[in-house]
LOBAKOL-658455 format. One record per atom (N, C-alpha, C, CB): x, y, z. Coordinates in pm, whole numbers, plus 50000, padded with zeros to 5 digits. Glycine has a CB too. Layout:
BEGIN
XYZ/...
***
This chain:
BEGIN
500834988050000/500005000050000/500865012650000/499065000050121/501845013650082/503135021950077/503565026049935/504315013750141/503855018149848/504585016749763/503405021649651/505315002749765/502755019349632/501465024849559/500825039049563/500455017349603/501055039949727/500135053149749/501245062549718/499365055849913/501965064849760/503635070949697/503515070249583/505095063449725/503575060549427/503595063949367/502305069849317/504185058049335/501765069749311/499965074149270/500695091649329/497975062749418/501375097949431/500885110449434/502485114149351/500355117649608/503735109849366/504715110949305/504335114649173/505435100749319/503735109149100/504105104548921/502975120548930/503295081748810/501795121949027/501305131948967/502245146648981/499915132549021/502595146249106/503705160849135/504715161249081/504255163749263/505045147548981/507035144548881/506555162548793/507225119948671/505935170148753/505855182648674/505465196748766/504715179748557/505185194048907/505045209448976/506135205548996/504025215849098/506245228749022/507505233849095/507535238149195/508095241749052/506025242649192/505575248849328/505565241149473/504185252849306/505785249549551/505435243349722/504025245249799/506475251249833/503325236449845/502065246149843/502135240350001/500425243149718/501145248150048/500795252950181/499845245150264/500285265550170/499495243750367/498965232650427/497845244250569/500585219650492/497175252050517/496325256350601/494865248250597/496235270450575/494135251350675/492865243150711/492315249150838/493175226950732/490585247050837/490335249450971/490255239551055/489345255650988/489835244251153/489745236251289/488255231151398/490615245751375/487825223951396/486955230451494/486625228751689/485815227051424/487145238951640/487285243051790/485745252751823/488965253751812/485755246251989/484545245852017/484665261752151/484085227452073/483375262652168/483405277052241/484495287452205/483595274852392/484475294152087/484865302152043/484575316052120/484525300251931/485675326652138/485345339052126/484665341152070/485915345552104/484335358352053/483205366751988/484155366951861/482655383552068/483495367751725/484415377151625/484975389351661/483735380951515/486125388351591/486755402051649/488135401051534/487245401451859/489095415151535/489845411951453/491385425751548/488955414251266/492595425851527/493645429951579/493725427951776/493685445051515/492835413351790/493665402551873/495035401051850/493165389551854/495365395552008/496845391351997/497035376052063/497845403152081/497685370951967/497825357451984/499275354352000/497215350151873/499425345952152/500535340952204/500985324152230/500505347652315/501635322252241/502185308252265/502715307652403/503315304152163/501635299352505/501845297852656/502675286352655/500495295752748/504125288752725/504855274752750/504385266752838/506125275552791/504095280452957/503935272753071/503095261253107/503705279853143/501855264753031/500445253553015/500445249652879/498785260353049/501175249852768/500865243552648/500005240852614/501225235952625/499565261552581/498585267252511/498855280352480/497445266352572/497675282852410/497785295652273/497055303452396/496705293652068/497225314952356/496595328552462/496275335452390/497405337152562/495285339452397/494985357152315/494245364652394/494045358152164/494705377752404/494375388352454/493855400852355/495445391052528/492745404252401/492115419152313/491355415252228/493115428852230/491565428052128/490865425252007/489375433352015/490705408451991/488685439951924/487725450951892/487885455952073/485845444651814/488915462552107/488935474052196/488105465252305/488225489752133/488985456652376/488445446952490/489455441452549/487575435952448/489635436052671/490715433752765/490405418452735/490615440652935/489875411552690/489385397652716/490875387052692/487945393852591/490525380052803/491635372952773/491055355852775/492895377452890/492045350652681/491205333052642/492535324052613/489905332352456/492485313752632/493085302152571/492795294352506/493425296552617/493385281952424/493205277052319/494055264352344/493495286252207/493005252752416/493615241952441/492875228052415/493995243552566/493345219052359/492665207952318/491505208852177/491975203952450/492005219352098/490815224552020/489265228152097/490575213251911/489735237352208/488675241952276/489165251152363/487955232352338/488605265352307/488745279852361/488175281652509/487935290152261/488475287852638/487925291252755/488645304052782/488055280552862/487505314052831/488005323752848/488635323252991/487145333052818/489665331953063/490505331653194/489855344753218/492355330553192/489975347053331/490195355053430/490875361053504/489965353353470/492195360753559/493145363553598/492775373753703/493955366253500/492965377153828/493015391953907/493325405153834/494105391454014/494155407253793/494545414853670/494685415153544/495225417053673/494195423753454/494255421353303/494735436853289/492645415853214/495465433253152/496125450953109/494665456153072/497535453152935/494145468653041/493695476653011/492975471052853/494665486953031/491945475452831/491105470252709/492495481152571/488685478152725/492175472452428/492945479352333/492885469552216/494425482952384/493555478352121/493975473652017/494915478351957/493265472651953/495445472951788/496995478551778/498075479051841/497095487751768/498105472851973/499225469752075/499915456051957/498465463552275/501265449852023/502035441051978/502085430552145/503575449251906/502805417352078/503615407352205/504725404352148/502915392452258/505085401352247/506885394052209/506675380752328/508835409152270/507115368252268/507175359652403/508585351252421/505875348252402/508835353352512/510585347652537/510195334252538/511595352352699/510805327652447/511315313252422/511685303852502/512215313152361/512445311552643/512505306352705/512135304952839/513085305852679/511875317152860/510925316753020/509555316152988/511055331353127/509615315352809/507845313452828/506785328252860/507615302152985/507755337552918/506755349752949/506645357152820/507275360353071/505085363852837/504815373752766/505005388352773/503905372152756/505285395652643/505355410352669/504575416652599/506515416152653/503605426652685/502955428752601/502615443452574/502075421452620/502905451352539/503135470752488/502425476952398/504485475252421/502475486852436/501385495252341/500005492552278/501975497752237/499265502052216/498345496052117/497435511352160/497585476752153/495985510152115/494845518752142/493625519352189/494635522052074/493695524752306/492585524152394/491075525352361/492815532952474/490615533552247/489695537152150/489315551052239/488405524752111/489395554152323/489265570052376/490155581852348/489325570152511/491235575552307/491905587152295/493215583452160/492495591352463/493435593952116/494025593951974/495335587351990/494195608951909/496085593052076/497595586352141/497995573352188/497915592152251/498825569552133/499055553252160/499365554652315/500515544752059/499375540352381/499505535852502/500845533652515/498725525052529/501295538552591/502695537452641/502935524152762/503045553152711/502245516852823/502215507752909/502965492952897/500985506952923/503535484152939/504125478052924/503755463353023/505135485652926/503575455752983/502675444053079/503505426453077/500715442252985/503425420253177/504565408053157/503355400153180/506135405453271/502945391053104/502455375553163/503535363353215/501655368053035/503245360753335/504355353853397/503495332753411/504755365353594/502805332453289/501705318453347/501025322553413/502115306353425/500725328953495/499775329453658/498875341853595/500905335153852/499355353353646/499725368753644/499905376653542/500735370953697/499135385753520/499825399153438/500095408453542/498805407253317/501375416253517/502145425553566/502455433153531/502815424153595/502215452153540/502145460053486/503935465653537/500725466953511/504455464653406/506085470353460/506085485153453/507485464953354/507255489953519/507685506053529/509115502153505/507355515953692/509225509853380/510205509453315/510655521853346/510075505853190/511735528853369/512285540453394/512165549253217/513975536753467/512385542553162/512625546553028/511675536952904/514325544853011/511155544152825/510055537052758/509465543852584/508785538152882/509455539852472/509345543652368/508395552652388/509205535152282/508045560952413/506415569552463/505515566852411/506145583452450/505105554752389/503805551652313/503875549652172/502855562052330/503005533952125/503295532252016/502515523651966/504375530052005/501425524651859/500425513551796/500615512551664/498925516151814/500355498751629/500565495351486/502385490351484/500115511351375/502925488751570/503985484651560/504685475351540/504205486451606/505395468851508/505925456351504/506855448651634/506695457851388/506895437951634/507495435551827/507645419951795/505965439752006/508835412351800/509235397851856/510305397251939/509565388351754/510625385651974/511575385052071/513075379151980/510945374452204/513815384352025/515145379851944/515735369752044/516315393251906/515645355252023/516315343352076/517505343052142/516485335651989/518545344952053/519895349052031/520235357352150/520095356751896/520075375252181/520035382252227/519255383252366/519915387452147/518155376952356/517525375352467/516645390452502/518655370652575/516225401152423/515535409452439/514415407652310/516345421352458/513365420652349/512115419852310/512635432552210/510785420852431/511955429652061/512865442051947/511415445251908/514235435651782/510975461151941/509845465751851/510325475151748/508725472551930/509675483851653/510095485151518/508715496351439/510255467051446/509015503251405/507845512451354/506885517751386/507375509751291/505575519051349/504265517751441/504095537751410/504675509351665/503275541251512/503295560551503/502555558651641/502155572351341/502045574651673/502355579251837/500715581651836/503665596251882/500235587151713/499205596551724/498605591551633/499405610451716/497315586851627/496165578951553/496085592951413/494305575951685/495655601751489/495805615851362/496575620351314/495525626751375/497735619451334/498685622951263/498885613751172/499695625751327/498635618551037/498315604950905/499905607650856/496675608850736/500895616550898/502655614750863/503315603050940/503615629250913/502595603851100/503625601851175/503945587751177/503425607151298/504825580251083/505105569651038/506505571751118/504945567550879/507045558851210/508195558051272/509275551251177/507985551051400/510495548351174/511565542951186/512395540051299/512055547751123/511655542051440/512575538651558/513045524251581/511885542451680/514145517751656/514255505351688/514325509151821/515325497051626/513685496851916/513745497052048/513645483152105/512755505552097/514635482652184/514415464752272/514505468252456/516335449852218/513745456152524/513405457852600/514405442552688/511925460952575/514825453252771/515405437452890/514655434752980/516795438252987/514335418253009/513465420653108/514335419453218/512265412053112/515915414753183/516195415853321/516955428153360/516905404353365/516975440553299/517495453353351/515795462053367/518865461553218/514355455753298/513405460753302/513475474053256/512985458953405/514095473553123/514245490353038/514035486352878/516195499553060/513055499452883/513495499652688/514395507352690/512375506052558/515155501652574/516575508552551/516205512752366/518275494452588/516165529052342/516185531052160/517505524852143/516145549452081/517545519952018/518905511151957/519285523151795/518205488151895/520275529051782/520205537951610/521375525651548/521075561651601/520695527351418/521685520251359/521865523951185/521315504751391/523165523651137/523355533151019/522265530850906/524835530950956/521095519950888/520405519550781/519375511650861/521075513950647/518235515650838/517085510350925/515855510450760/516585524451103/514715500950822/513995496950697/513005510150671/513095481450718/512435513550636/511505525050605/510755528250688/510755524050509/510315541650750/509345543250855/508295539250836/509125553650892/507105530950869/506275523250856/505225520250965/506875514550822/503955519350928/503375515351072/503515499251043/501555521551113/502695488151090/502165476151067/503165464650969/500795479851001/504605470951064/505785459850913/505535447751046/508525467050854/505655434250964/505725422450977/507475415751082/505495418450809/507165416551222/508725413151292/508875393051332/508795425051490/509625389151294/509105376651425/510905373451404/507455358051371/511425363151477/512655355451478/512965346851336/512555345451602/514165347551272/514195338351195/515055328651212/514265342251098/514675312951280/515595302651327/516785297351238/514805291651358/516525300951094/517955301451047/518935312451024/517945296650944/518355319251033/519675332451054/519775337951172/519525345850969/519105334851266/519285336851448/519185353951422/521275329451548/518335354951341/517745374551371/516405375751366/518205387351241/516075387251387/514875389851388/515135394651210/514325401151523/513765393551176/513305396051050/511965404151004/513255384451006/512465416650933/511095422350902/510625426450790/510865431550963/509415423950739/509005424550594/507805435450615/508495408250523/507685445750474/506995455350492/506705467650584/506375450650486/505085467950527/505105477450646/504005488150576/506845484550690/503165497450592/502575502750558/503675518650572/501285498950621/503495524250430/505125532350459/504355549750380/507125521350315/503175549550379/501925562950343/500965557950292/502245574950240/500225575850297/498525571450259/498075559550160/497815584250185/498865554150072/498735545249963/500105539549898/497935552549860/501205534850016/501945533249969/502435520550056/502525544249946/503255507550032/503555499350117/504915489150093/502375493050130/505345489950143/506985482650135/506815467550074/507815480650315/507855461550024/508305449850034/509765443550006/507545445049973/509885451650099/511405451750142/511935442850299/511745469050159/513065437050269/512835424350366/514465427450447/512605405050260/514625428450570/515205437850659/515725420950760/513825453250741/516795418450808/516895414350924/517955423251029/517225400550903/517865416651168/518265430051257/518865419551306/517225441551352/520275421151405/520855417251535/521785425251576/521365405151538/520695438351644/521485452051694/521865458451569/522905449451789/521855455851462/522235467251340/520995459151231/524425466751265/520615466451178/519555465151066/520705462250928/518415481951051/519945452350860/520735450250720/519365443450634/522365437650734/519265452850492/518275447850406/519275434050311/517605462950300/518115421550302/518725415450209/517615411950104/519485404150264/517615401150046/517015398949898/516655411149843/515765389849891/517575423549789/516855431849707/516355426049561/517705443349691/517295413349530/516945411249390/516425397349388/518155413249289/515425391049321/515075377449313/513405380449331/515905366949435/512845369649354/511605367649403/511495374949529/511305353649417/510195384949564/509695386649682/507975390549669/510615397649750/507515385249839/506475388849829/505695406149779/506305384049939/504645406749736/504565419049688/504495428449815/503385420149592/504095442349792/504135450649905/503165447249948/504235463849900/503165450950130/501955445450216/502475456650331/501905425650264/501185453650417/501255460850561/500505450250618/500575477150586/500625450050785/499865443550848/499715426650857/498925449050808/500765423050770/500785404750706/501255404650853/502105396350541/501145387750899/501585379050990/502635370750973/500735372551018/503905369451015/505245369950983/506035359751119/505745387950974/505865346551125/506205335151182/507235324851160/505355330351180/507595324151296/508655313051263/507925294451250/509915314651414/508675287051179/508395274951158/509935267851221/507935272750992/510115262851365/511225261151405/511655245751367/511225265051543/510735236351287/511415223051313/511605225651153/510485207451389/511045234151086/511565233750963/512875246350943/510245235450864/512935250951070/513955264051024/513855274250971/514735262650959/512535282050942/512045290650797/511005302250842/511115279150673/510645311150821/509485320050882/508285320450760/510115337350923/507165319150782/506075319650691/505565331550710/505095309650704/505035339950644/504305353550591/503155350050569/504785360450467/502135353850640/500665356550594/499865362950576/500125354050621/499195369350438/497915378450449/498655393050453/496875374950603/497915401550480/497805414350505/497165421650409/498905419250529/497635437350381/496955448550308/498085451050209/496495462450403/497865450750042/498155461650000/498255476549988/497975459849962/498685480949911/499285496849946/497495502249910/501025505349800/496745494149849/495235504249826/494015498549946/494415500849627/495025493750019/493885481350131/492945473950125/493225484950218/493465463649981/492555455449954/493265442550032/492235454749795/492585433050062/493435422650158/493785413050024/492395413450312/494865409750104/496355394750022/495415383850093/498845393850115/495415372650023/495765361550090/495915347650039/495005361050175/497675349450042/498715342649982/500035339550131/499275354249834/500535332750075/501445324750191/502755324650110/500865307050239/503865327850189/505075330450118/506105318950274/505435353550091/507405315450206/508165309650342/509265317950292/508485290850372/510565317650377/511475321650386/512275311650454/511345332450426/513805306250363/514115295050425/515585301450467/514005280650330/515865313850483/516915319650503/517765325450405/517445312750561/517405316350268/518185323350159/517195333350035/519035310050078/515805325150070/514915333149941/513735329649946/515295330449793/512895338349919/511475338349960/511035326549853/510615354549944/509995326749871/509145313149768/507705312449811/509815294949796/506725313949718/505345311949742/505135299149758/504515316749648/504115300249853/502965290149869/501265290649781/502715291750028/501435278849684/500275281349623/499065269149655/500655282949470/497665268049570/496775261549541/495775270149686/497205243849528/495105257149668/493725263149786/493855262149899/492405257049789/494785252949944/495135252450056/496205263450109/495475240350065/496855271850028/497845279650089/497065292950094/499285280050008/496375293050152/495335307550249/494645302350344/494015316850163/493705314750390/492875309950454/491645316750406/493185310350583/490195311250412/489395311550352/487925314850483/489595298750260/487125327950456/487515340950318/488525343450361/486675356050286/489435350250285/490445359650284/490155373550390/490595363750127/490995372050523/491145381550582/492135386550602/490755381150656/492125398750684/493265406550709/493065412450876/493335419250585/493895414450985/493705419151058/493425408051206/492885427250999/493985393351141/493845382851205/494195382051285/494035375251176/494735371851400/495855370851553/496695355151519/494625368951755/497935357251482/498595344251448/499515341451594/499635345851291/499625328851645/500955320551661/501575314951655/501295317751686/502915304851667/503385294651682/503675284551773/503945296451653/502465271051820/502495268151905/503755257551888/501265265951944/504345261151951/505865252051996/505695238551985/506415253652155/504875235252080/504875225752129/504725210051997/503775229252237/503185214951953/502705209251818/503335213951699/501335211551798/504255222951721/504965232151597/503855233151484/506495224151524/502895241051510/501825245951372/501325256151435/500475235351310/501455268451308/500845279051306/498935282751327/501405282151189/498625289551448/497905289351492/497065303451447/498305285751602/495805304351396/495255321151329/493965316351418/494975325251100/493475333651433/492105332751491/491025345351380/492275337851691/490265343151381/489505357351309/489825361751219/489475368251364/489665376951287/490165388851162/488985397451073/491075379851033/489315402150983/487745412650920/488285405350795/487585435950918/487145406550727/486725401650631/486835413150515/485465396150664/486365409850371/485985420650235/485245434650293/484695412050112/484425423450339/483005436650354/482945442750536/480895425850311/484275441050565/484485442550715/483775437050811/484415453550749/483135427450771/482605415450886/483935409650971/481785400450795/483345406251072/484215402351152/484195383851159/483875410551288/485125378251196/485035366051189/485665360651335/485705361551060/485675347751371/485795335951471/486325327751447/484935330551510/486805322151373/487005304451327/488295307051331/486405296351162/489025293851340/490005285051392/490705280751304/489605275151458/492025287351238/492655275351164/494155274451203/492515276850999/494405264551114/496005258951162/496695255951040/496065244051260/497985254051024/498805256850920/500205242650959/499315276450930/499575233250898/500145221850919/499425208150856/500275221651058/500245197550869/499195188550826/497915186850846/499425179850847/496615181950795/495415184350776/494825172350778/495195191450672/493705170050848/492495159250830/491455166650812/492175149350946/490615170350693/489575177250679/488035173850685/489825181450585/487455166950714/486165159450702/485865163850632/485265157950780/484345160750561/483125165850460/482055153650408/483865172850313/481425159050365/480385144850301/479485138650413/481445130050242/478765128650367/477785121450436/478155105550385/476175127450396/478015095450479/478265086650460/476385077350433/479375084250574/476365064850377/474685058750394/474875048950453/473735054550268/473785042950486/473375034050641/473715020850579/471435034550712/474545015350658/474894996650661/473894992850710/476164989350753/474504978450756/473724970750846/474074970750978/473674958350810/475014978650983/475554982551133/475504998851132/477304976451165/474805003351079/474725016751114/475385022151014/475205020551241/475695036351021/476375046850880/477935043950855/476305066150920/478405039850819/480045034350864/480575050450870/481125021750715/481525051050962/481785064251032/483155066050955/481865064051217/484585075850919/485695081450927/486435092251010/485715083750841/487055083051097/487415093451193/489135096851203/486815088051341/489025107251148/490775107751125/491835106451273/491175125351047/493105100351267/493565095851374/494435109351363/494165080251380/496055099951341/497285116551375/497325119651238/499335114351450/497985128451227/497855135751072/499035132751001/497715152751070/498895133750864/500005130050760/501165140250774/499415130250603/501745136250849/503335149150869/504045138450759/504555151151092/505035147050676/506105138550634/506995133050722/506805144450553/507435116650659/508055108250762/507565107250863/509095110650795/506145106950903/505565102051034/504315090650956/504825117551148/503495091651054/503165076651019/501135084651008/503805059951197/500525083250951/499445089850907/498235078150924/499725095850753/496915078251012/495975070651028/494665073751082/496425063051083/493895067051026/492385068551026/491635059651044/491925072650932/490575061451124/489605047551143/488015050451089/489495042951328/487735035951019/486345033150965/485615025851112/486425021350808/484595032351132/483625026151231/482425020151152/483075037251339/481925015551216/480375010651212/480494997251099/479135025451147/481464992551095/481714979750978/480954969950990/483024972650977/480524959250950/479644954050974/480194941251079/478984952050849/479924935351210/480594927151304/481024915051191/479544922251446/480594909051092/481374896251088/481944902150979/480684881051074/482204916350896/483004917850834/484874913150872/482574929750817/485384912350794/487234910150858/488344921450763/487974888350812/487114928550664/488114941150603/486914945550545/489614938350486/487674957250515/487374968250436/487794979450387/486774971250466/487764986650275/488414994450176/488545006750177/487994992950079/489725015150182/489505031650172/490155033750030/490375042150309/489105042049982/489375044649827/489955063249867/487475041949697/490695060149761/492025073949760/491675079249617/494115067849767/491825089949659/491815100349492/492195108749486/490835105349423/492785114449405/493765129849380/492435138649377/494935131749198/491015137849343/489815149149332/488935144649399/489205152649199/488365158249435/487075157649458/486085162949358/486915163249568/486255165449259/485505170649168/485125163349076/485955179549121/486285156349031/485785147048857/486425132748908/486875154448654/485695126848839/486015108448866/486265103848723/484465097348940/485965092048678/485825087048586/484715089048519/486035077748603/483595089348572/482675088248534/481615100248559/482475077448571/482315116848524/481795125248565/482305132448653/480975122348588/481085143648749/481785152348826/480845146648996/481565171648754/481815150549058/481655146249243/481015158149241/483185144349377/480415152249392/480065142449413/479305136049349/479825142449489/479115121349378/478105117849262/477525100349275/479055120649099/476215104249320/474965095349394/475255081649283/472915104649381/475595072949377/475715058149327/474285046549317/476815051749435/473445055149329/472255047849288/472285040849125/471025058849303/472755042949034/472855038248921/473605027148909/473195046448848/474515025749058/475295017149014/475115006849116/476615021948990/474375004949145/473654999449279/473824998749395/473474990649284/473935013149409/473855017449584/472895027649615/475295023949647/471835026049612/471365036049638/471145045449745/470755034049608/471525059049770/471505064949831/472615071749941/470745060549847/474035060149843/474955065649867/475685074049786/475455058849902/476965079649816/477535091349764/478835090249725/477465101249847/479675087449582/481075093649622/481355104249612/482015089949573/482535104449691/483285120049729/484535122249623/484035120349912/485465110549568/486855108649531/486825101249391/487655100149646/487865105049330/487885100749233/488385085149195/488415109449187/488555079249360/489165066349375/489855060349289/488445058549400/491175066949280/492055062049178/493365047849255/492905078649113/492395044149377/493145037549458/492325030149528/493925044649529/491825016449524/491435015849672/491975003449749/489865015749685/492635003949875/493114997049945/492174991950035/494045002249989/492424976350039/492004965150151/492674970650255/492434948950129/491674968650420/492414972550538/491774961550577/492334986750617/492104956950709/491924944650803/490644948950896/493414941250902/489394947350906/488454948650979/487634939951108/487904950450898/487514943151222/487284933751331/486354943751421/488784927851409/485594934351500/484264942351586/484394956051549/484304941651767/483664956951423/482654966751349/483944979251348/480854971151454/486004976651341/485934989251315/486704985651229/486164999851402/487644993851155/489064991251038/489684999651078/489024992850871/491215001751086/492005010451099/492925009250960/492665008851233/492905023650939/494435027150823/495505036750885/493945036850661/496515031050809/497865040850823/499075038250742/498415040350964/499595048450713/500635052250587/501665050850637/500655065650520/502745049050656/504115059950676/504195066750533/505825051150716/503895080750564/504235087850450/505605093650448/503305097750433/506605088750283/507705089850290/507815104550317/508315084250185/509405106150355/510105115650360/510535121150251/510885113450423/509595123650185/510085133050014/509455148150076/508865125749806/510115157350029/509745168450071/508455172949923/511305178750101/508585162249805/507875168749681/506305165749738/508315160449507/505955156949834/504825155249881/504025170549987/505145141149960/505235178150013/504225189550102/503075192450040/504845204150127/502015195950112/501555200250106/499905193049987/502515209250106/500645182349937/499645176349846/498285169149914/500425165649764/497135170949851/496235165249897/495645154549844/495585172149914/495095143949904/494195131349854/492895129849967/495245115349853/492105125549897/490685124549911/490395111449995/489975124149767/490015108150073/489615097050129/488045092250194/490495096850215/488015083250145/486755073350203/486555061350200/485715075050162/485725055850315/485445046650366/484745040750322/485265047550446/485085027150254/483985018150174/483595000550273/484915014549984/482734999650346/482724989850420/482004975150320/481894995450555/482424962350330/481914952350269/480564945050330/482974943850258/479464948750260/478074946250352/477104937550281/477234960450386/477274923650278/476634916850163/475504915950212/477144904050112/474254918250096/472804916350061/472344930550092/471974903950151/473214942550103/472634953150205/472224955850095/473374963850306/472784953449955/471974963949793/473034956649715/472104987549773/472944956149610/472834954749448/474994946849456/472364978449328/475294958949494/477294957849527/477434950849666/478314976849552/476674954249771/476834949749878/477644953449972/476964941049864/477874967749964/478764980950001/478024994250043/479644985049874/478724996650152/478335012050177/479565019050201/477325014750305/479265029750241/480245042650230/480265051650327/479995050550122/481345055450415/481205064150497/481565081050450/481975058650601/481475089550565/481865104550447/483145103950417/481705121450509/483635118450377/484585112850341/485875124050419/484435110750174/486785128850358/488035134550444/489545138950318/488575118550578/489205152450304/490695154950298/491845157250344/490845159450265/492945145850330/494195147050387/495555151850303/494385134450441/495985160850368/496805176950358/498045171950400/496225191450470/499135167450356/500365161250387/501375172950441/500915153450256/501785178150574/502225187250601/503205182350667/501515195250647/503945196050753/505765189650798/505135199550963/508005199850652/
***
């Protein structure tokens, strides 16, 4: 089955060049309100996602087990938006500065530590005087918090910064940093760590009324622009700009062009040169801007919440940026009930990828998951597409089943699983899956079908 299913997706990808992207949603249950310029963090301490704010609100929530709960804490910073975080890598704490209160035009000058437990409002002797729309990660290497652009005054439509500033937490000071060439004054440029060049890295930036960078900057205490020439993403403001640490690389997501229509396209950076991420899977869907991204360590996959939409709706939903089990479809009734697909761990390259068929019939001893590169066209037409003609009535395929594998079946369940090789030409590719259980006298074939599931081969 190895040797088959490999080649079946090989021979089709032997002619792309492209790398494509592995986003998907999630569903995660008790969601926040929609909302959009949330801030989304990566908790070491409890191994979980945090987000704080968002539409001018102090709310603070986590994101654990694919299931959101809001916290409470004794203290919370002050309601806002347009603030930034930085979270140290290694103590795990959060920093969290600036942004806009919605009362008053002037950014927030305040400065706040999540310690796991606690937020803690610091007094810094010395402090950027306020700053929203800014950019802010933590530099690994160095061990301080580096913010970057942003403006002072909501009305002042000039006051576009070029400052650099990092923060110690253990001298508890912002310190301004000058350095002989800094990236363009900008509000909303893109900062995070890049694990192969051990700097911080920053792309864009909103740089006037209709104008926007894409110019790609890394810093360690002196600013230096590189890729001026080759491939780069186009100009943006406001994109989401992440590290991918087991792959070494920072991913770019989304944002505004220079006329503020929203991107949403996926770019990586592997230290030497940018490279898109294409097909349907490399966005997120609708296309927003104004989202809350992290990187949860732990599971190493990029974590998005919300964001506004075209028509400035606000959104909620959950996605992740990694390998994928997608459900969809409806499965029809056996003799043991609807045969079920329930995806197990997910197709990472070089890990081992599996899924279980329920509801099989008890004296069955196997049964079949049919694989297909589509969901749209089969042989015999376009998907889905009602198998009553062929004597099932009232069931459905989903796939173009250009594959289908025998699995071993016992008290009513089947289990599958791949080791999917270690070819890197597999990122990101998708195949179709469903559950075909063996059910004699139930109709005409003597087969039913459970729904079905796209699986998203990610790293």
């Amino acid at each position: 089955m190895n040797r088959l299913a490999t080649q079946l997706l090989t021979t089709t990808l032997a002619t792309c060049s492209t790398v494509l992207a592995q986003w998907g949603p999630i569903a995660a249950v008790t969601p926040p309100s929609p909302r959009s310029e949330a801030l989304l963090a990566y908790d070491l301490f409890a191994n979980q996602i945090l987000m704080i704010g968002g539409n001018f609100t102090n709310e603070f929530w986590s994101l654990s087990n694919n299931t959101w709960t809001q916290l409470t804490p004794a203290t919370l910073p002050p309601a806002r938006r347009r603030g930034n975080i930085g979270v140290d890598t290694f103590s795990g704490e959060l920093l969290l500065y600036g942004g806009q209160d919605g009362t008053s035009s002037t950014a927030m000058d305040d400065s706040w530590l999540w310690n796991g437990t606690t937020w803690q409002q610091l007094t810094p002797t010395v402090t950027p005087g306020g700053l929203m729309w800014h950019g802010m990660a933590f530099d690994s290497v160095r061990s301080v918090t580096v913010a970057f652009g942003g403006r002072r005054d909501l009305w002042n439509q000039n006051s576009y910064l070029d400052e650099t500033w990092e923060f110690s937490q253990t001298l508890n000071q912002w310190t301004q940093v000058f350095s002989a060439f800094t990236p363009p004054a900008a509000t909303t440029p893109a900062l995070c760590y890049h694990p192969f060049l051990n700097k911080i890295m920053s792309f864009g930036g909103k740089t006037g009324a209709s104008t926007a960078s894409n110019e790609t900057w890394v810093y360690d205490g002196v600013w230096t622009q590189i890729n001026t020439t080759g491939v780069t993403p186009p100009a943006r403001s406001g994109a989401q700009l992440l590290a991918n640490f087991s792959r070494t690389l920072v991913v770019l997501v989304g944002g505004r062009d220079a006329m503020n229509n929203i991107l949403n396209d996926t770019w990586e950076h592997d230290g030497t040169q940018w490279r898109e991420i294409t097909n349907i899977y490399g966005g997120i869907y609708p296309p927003r801007a104004e989202m809350a991204m992290a990187h949860d360590l732990m599971r190493d996959r990029l974590v998005s919440f919300g964001g506004k939409v075209a028509n400035n709706g606000l959104r909620n939903d959950t996605w992740e940026y990694g390998a994928q089990w997608q459900p969809f479809g409806m499965g029809c009734a056996g003799s043991n009930g609807t045969p079920t697909l329930t995806p197990g761990t997910p197709p990472n390259i070089g890990g081992v990828a599996s899924l279980q068929i329920g509801n099989t019939p008890l004296a069955s001893t196997f049964a079949f998951v049919s694989m297909g590169l589509s969901r749209t066209q089969w042989a015999l037409g376009n998907l889905p597409a009602l198998l009553d003609g062929l004597g099932m009535p009232g069931c459905r395929t989903y796939t173009s089943a250009d594959l289908l594998v025998t699995i071993p079946a016992s008290n009513g369940t089947a289990t599958w699983t791949w080791n999917v090789p270690a070819q890197s030409i597999l990122l990101g590719e998708a195949l179709y899956m469903q559950g075909v259980t063996f059910d004699p006298g139930l109709n005409a074939l003597g087969l039913a079908v459970s729904p079905a599931a796209t699986m998203v081969i990610g790293n």
